[in-house]
C-alpha positions as CSV (number, residue, x, y, z in Angstrom):
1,X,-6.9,-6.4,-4.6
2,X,-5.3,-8.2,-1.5
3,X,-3.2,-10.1,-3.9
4,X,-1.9,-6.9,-5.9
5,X,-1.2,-5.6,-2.7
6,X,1.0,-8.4,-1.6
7,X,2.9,-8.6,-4.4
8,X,3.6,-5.2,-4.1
9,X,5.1,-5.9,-0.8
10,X,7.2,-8.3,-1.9
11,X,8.6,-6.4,-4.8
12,X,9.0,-4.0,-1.9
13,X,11.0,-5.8,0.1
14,X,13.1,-7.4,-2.7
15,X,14.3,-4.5,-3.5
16,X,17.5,-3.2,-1.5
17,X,17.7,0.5,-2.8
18,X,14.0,1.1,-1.2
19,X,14.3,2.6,2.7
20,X,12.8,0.7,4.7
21,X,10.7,3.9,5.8
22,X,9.2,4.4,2.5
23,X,8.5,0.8,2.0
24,X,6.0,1.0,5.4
25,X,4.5,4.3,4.4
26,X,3.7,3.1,0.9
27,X,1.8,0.1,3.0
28,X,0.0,2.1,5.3
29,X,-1.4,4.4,2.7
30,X,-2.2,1.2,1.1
31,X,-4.1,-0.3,4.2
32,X,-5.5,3.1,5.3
33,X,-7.1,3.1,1.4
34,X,-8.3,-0.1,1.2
35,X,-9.7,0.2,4.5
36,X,-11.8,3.5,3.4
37,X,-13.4,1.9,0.3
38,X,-14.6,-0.9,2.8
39,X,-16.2,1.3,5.2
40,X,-17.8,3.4,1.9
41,X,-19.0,-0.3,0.6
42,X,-20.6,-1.1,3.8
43,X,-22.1,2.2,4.9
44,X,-24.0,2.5,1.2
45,X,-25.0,-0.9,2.0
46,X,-26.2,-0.2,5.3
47,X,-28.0,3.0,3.7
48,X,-29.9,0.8,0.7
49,X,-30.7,-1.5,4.1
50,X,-32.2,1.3,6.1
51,X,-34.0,2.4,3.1
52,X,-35.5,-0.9,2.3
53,X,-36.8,-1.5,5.7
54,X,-39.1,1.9,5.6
């Protein structure tokens, strides 16, 4: 996934025609999603925890 993403980035940056803006949006969106299916991973896996402690 990390690797997709930075070779998305670079073809991002290659590229004259994109804005800058748009190029930093695109990677925040990127982050801010990547970030939210880690903290879904780790909060079912803190749930299965919880439950396996009872």
């Amino acid at each position: 996934m990390c690797e997709a993403l930075g070779k998305l980035t670079g073809k991002i940056r290659q590229s004259g025609r994109l804005r800058r803006a748009l190029a930093q949006e695109l990677l925040r969106f990127a982050v801010s999603d990547i970030a939210g299916l880690a903290v879904k991973r780790d909060a079912i896996g803190f749930i299965r925890l919880a439950a396996a402690h009872r």
